[in-house]
C-alpha positions in Angstrom: 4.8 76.9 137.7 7.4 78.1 139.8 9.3 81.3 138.9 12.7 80.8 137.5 14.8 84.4 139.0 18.1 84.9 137.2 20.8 84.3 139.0 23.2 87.1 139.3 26.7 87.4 138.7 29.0 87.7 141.7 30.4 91.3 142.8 34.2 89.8 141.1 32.6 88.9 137.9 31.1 91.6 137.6 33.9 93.4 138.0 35.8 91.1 135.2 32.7 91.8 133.1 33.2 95.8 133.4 36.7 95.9 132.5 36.3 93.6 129.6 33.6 96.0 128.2 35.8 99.1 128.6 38.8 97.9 126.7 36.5 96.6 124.1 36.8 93.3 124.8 33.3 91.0 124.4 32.9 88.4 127.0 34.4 85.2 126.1 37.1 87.3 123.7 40.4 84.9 123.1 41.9 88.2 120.8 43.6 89.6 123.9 44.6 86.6 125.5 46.2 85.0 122.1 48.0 88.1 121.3 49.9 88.6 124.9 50.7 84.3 124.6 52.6 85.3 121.2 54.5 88.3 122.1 57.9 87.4 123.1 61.9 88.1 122.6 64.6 86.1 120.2 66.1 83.2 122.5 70.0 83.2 122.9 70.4 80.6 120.4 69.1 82.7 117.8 70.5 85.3 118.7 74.0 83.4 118.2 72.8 82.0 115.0 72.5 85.1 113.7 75.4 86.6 114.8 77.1 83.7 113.4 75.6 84.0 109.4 76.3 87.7 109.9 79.7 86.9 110.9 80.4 84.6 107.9 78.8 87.0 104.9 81.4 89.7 106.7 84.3 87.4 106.0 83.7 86.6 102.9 83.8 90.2 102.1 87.0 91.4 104.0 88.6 87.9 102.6 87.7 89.4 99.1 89.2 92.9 99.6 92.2 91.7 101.2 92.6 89.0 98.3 91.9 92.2 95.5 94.2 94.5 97.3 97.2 92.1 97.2 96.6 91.6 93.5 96.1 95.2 92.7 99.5 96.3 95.2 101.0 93.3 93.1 100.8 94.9 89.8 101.4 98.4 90.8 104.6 97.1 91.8 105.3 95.0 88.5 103.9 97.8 86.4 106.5 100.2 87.9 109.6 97.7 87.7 109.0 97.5 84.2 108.7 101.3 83.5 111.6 101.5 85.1 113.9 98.7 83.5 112.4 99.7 80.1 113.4 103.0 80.9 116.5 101.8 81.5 117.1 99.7 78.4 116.2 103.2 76.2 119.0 105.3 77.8 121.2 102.1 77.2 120.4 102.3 73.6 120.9 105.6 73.0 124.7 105.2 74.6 127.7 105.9 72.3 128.5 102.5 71.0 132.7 103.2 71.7 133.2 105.2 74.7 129.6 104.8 77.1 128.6 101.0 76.7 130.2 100.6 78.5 132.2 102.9 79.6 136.2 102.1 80.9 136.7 104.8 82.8 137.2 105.9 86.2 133.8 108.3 86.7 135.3 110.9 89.1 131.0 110.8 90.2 130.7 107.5 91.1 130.6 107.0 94.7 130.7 102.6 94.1 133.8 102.8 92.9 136.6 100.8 95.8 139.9 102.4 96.3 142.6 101.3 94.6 140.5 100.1 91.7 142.7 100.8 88.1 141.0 100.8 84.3 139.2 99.7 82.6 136.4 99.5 84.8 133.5 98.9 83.2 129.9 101.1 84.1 127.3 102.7 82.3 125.6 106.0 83.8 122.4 105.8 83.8 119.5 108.0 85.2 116.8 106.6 87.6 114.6 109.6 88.1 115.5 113.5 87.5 116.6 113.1 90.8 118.8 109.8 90.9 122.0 108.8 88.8 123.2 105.5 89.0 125.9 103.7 87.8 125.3 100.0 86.9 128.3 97.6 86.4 128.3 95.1 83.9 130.0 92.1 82.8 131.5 92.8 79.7 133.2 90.7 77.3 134.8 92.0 74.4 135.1 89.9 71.0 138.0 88.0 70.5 139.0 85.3 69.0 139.7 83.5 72.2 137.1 84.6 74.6 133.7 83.9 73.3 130.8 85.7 74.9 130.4 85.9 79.0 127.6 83.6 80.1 124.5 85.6 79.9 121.9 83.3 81.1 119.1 82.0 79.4 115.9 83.7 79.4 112.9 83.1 81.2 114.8 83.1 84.2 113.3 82.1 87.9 113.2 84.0 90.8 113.9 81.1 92.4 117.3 79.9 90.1 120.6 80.4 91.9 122.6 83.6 90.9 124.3 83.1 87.9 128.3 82.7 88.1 130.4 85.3 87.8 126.8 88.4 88.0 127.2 91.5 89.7 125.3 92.3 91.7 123.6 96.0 91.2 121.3 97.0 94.0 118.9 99.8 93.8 116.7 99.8 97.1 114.2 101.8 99.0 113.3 103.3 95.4 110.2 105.8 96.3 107.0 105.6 94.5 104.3 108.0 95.0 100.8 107.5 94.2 98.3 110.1 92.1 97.6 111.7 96.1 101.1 112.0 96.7 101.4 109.4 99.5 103.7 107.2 99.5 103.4 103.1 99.3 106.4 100.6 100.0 109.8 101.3 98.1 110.7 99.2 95.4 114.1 97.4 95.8 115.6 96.3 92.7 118.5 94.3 91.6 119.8 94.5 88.1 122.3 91.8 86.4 124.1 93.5 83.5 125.8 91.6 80.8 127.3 93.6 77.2 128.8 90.4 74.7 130.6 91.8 71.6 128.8 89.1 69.0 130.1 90.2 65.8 129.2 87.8 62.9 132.1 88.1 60.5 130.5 85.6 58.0 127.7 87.7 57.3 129.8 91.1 57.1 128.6 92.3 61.0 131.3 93.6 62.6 130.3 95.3 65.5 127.4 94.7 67.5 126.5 93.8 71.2 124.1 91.8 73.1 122.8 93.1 76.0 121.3 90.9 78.4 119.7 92.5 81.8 117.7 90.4 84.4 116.2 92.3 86.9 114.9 91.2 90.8 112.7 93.4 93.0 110.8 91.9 96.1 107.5 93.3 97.9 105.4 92.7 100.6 102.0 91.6 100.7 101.0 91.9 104.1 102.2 88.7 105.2 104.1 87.2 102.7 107.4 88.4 100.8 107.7 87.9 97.6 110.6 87.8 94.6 109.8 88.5 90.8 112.3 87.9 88.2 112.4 89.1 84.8 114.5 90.0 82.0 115.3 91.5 78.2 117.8 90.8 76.1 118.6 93.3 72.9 121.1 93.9 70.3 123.0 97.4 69.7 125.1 98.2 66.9 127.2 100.9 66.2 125.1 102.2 63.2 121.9 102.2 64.6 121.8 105.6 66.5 
């Protein structure tokens, strides 16, 4: 029987052979190979895909912020109006029933007054901050038997209603208002309507008493949008109740 002699690998396969064996590699190993097939980067259209969900959480958040600031700015703003009216109303309450609500005198102080103007005219002094003294002008009817009370209007009253006939107009703008850091946010610019009706009743042994009816407009800005909020109290002050 004839000798069967191996047959030898060629001088390149051997050299495949050798470098397979020093990196570990058997012969015939698909480990290496199937790794180095798999490894590869994030195609552009992923890479947009993910930019774009990224893109949409992040506005949903800065939408959400922006939408709770506005609220937030929005009652600051309300919240100090109404400190300030109600603070308002308290000095107006406390006024000498005769002589201060109002008052029918010329204040030497007041800088609104026009020239030329002769008594009575009507204003009650009133103090906005330790700093700030306004005087507010009302429309003031006095009880008599032929001029029934001025035409306060009906309250709740719209921002969006016309001005009532015959209002005046009392404008207090670009009021500061400082935060707990002492910096400051947008002024608040209010407008106060003043009305004081002498509304004795007679048949029930009331002689003197007054309503007081004050509407009160301030305006703000969002951002992007300006906005007009109305409000208003109306009270009653005797002459016996200081």
């Amino acid at each position: 029987m004839p000798h069967c002699l191996p047959v030898l690998p060629s001088r390149v396969e051997s050299d495949l052979l050798f470098q397979a064996r020093s990196a570990g590699e058997a012969p015939g190993d698909t480990r290496a190979n199937f790794s180095k097939g798999n490894t590869r980067g994030l195609t552009l259209l992923e890479v947009m895909v993910s930019l774009m969900l990224t893109g949409t959480v992040m506005l949903g958040f800065v939408t959400a912020f922006v939408h709770s600031r506005k609220v937030t700015e929005a009652n600051v703003l309300h919240a100090a109006a109404s400190s300030l009216v109600y603070g308002l109303i308290e000095q107006i309450k406390g006024m000498d029933y005769t002589t201060l609500l109002p008052n029918g005198k010329i204040d030497p102080y007041d800088p609104g007054v026009p020239v030329g103007t002769v008594e009575p005219y009507y204003t009650i002094r009133v103090r906005i901050n330790p700093d700030l003294t306004v005087w507010l002008r009302p429309v003031y009817t006095p009880a008599t038997t032929d001029n029934p009370p001025g035409a306060a209007p009906t309250l709740p009253i719209s921002a969006k209603a016309p001005k009532p006939a015959g209002a005046i107009d009392n404008v207090l703008g670009g009021l500061p208002l400082s935060t707990v850091t002492g910096s400051r946010g947008q002024d608040l610019a209010l407008n106060i309507w003043l009305w004081i009706d002498e509304v004795p009743d007679r048949n029930n042994d009331v002689s003197e008493v007054k309503k007081i009816t004050l509407v009160y407009t301030y305006s703000y800005n969002d951002g992007m949008t300006n906005h007009t909020v109305r409000d208003g109290e109306v009270f009653l002050r005797t002459r016996f109740d200081q």
